[in-house]
N, C-alpha and C positions, 0 to 999 in steps of 0.2 A: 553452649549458649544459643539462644533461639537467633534465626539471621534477622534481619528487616531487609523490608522487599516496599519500596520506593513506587507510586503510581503518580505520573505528572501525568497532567489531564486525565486525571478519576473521575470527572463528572462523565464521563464517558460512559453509558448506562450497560451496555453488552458485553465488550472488553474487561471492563474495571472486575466485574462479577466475575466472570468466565475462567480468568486470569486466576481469581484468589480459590475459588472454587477448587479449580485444577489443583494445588500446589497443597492447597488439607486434603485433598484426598492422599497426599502422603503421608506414612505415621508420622515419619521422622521430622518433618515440616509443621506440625500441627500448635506446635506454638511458636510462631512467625508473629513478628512485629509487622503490620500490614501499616504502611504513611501514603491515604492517601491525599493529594491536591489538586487542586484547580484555581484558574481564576474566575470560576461562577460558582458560587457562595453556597446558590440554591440548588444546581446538580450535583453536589461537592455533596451537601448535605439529604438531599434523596438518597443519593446512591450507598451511603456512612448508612442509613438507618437501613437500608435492604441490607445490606451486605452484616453489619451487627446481628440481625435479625439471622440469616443463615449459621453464624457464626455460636449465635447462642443455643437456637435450637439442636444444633447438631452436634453442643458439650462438648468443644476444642478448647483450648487457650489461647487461641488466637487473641492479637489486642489489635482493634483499628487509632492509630494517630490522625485526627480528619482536620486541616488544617489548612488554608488562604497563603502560610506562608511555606515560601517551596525550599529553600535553606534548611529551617526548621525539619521539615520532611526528607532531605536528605541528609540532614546529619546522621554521619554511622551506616548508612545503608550500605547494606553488600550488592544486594543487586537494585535497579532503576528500569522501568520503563516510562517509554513516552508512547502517550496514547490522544495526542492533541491534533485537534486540526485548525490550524491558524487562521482569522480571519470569519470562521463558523460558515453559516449555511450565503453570508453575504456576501462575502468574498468568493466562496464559489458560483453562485448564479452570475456572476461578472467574468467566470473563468471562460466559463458556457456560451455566453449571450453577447460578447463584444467578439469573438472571433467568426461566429456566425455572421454577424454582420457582412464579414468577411469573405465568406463562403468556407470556411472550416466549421462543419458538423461534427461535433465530437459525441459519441457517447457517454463517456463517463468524466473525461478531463483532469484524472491524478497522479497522470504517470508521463506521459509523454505530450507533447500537441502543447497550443499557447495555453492551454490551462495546465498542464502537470510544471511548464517550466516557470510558469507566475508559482503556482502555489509553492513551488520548491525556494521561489526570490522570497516568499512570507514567511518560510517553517525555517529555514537553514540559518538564519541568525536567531532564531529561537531556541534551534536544538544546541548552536554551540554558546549560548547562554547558559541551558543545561549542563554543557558538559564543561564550563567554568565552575559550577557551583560545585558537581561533583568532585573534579578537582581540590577543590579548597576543604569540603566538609565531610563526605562520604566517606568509606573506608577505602584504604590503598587497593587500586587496580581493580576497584570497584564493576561488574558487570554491568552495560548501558543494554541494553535490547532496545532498539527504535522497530516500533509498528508502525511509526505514521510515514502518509506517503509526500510526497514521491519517493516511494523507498532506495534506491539506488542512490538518486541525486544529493537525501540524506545522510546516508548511512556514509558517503565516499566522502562529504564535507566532514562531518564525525570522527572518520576515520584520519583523515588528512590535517585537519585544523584544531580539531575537538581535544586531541589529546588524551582521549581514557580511553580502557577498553570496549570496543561496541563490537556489535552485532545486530544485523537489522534481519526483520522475521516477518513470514507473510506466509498465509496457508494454503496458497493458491497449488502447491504442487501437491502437499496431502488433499486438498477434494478433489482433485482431476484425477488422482488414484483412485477414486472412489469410483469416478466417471468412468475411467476405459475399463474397471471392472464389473461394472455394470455394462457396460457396450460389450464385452465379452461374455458376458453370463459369468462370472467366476468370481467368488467372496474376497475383497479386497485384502484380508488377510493372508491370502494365497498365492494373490499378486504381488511379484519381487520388481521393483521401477528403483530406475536411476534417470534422475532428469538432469540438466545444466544447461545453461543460458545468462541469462542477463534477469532480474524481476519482472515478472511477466512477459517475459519473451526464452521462458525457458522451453525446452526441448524434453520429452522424454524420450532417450538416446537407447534405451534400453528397458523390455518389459517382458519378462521370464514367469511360466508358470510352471511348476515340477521340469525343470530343466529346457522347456521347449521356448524357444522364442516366437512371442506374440507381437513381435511388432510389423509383421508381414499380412496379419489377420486385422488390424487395426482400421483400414482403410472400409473392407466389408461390414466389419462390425458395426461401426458407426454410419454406413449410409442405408443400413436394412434398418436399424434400432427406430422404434415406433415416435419418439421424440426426438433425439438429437439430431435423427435428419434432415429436421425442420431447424430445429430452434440453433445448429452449428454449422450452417453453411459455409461461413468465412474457414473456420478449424479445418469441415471436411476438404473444404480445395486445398489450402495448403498443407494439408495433412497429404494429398492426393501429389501436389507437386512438388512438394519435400521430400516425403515420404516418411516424416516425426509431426509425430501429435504437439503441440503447443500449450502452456499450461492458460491462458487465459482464457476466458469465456467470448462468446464470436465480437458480441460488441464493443469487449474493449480490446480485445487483439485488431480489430477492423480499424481502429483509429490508430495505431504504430507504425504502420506500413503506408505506401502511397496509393492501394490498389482497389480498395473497395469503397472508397468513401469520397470519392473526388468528384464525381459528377450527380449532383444530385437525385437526377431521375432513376437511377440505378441505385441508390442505396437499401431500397426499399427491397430490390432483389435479393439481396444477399443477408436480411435481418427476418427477425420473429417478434414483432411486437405482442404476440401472446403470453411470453416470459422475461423477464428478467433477469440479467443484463442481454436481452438478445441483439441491442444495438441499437437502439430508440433513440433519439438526440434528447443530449440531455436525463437518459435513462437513473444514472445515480443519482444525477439533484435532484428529479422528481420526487426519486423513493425518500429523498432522506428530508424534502420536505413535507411529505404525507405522514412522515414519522417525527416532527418535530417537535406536536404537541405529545409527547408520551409522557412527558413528567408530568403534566395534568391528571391527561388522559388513563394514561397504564398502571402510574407508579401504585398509586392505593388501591388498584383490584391486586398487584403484584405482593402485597404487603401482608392482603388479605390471605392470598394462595397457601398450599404446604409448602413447606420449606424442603427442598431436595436435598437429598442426603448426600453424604460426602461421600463417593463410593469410585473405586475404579472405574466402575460400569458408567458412571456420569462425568466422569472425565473429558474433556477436548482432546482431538490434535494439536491445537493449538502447541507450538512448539517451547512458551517460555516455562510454565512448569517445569517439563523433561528435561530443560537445560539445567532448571537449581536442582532437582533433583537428579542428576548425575554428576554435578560438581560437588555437593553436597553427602554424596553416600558413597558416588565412585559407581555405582550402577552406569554399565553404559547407553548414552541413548545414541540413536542414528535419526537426522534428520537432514532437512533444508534449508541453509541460511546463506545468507546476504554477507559475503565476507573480500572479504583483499583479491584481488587477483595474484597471485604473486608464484606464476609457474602453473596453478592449475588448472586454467584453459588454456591452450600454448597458441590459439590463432584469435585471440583477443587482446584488447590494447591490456598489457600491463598495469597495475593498479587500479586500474576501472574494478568495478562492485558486481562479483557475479555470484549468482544462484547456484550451489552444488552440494553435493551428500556430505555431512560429513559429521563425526561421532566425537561422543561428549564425555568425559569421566572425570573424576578427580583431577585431572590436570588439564581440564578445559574444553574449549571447541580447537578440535585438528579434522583438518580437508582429506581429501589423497588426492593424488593428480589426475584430473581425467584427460588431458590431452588436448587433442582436436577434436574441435565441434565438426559434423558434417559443413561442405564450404558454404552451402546456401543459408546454413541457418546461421553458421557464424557471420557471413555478410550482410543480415539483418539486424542480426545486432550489435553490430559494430556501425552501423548507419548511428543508431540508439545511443552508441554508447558515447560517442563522440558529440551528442547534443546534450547527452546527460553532462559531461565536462565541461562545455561552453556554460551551461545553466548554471552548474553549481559551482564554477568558479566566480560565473556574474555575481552570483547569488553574497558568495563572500564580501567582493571587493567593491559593489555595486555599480561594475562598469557594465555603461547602456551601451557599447557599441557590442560589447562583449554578448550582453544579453538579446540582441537584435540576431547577432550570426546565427545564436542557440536557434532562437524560432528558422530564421532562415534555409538552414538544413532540416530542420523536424521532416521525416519524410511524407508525412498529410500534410503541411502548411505549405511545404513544394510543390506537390502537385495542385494546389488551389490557387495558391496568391503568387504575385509576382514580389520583386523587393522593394517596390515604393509601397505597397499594400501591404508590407510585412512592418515596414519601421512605423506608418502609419498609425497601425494596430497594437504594435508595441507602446508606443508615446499613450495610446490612448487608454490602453490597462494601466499603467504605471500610474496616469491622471486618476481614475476609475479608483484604485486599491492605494493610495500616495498613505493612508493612515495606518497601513500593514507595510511598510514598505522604506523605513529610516535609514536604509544605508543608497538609496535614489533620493533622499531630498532636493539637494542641489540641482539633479537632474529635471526633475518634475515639471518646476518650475521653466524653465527652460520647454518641456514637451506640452507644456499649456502655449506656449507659444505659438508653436510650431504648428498644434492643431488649430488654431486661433488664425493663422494665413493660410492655409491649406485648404486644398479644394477636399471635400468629404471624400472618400474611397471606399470605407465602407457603407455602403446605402443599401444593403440588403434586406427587405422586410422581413424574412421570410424568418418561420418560428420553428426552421432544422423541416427537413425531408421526412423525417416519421417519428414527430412529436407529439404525446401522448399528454391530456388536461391532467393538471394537477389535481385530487381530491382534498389537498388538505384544505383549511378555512383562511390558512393565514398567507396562503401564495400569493 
């Protein structure tokens, strides 16, 4: 019987394609019941007519279910993903622009910093809305893959309260494969990596090529390399005083830590505003506002274009393919996922949500133990991981003291603000986002108060240390 393969937030224009693309390029997949949904009616429906369009031309069976209701859409499904971002491009410029005020300059804001743990208080009773439906409608033990971020802070709420099988998935460690084999000279197929960490604070702990270990040559490699010496400055120093490559990109690994980003006049030292994410404030939300009119803009020269083939060769990394396809055939795959801790990093908090190898077949995702992380990079992420728990236990229960501590350890909102500037900022996101934000009602109300007798704290004009004009028409 063909499976169905479940997309919440398909209006998602890159992911939603990318995803179903991957998954016909398997024979045995090719007729997949494809449900996707959203709650925008008219990316729902863009993205239904591209994706039909691929579909037809390339003479599969595939069938699209395109539908507003998300029940509907999981009824029977074997596997689910969530590809949503809560709140849209509005609730992130909020992420960005009230802790600046602050003096927290964030780069990107989806993982860590007052923007990764707001956005995680807006997504985490969404996803476990999710993962009730699936519950009730879906097929038993149903696979959940969450993309969206704060991935950690999601996936461990999923995991803990959600109740179905998940797995949260992010391809930060297959490109930075791609990376140190280029910084080496040597075809990434050649290159054998193991990384682990935490979601974007993973490590690669090991990098082999015909038997020799490369991770001694890594430090050269990337500070002679004609671009990355410029555009990963943050990576090469702590590549240099680690002595492990890092999977994030310099601007948003630069906002995790407390070291690069704290004093404004220096930030500028350690970024590349000629690329993308090199650590620009604000660097994400720009991009994703100069990309916002595409459904205008892109979708009907896209409609127009050839339809690409379904073929290995046009395949992604992207990991959710090779997961239905090895639970599906028993092919095994090996990758990166976002899973339980439960013994497999031994100097990390238990149960926390970490990044680690692990292979796929007929009877699943299974890890192996990697041990100890080196102590400095586990001590970094265990900074991380302990505010990743604060956030997404807030997140559940909507406790504001709970949520306050979260910001108060983030290790960049440490070294900026003090903690009457931290609860400050907090009350005034909460006010800011109160229409994404139902399980703070009661609070809200209460933090209009508070800002309402309070002297301002943050009065910062300032539009971030190396922020780049928006292009698009509608910023």
């Amino acid at each position: 019987m063909a499976i169905k393969v479940a997309m919440i937030g398909a209006g998602s224009i890159g992911f939603t394609r990318t995803l179903m693309r991957d998954i016909l390029t398997v024979p045995e997949l090719q007729d997949t019941l494809f449900a996707f949904t959203d709650i925008n009616r008219r990316n729902l429906d863009i993205v239904t007519q591209l994706a039909k369009r691929d579909i037809t031309e390339n003479k599969v069976p595939a069938r699209i279910l395109s539908t507003t209701n998300r029940k509907k859409a999981l009824e029977g499904a074997d596997y689910v993903f969530s590809l949503v971002r809560v709140g849209g491009l509005d609730a992130f410029k909020l992420d960005i622009d009230i802790p600046l005020k602050y003096g927290v300059d964030q780069c990107v804001g989806d993982t860590l910093a007052p923007g990764g743990i707001m956005y995680a208080q807006r997504t985490i009773p969404v996803l476990l809305d999710f993962c009730r439906d699936i519950r009730e409608v879906s097929k038993p033990n149903a696979l959940f893959m969450n993309y969206s971020n704060p991935m950690a802070m999601n996936t461990w709420a999923c995991m803990k309260y959600g109740g179905v099988n998940s797995v949260g998935l992010c391809h930060g460690v297959e490109g930075n494969h791609a990376i140190i084999a280029e910084a080496l000279g040597i075809p990434w197929r050649e290159l054998d990596v193991t990384a682990a960490g935490i979601n974007h604070q993973t490590w690669f702990i090991r990098v082999m090529h015909e038997g020799r270990d490369m991770l001694p040559k890594l430090l050269e490699a990337f500070r002679r390399h004609p671009v990355y010496s410029k555009s990963e400055k943050v990576r090469i120093d702590m590549l240099e005083r680690f002595g492990y490559f890092s999977t994030e990109t310099n601007g948003h690994l630069s906002e995790y830590v407390p070291w690069y980003r704290k004093r404004p006049k220096e930030i500028r030292q350690w970024i590349d505003l000629s690329i993308w994410p090199g650590g620009e404030t604000g660097g994400y939300l720009r991009s994703c506002l100069e990309t916002r009119d595409w459904f205008e803009t892109e979708a009907p020269k896209w409609l127009k274009e050839p339809v690409r083939a379904f073929s290995p060769e046009s395949r992604s990394r992207e990991h959710g393919s090779h997961i239905i396809e090895a639970m599906e055939t028993g092919r095994i795959y090996r990758g990166h996922f976002n899973v339980r801790n439960q013994g497999i990093i031994t100097n990390l908090s238990q149960g926390c949500i970490v990044e680690v190898p692990g292979y796929v077949d007929g009877f699943g995702i299974n890890t192996p133990v990697i041990g100890e992380l080196p102590l400095a990079c586990a001590a970094t992420c265990e900074a991380s991981v302990r505010v990743q728990e604060m956030g997404m236990e807030a997140a559940v229960s909507g406790n504001i003291t709970l949520l306050k501590q979260a910001v108060l350890h983030d290790p960049l909102t440490a070294a900026v603000c003090n903690p009457p500037e931290i609860w400050q900022m907090v009350d005034e996101m909460l006010v800011a986002q109160a229409q994404w934000l139902p399980q703070y009602r009661r609070e809200i109300s209460a933090a209009k108060k508070r800002l309402a007798s309070e002297r301002p704290l943050g009065t910062s004009k300032s539009k971030g240390a190396a922020r780049l004009n928006v292009k698009s028409s509608r910023a």
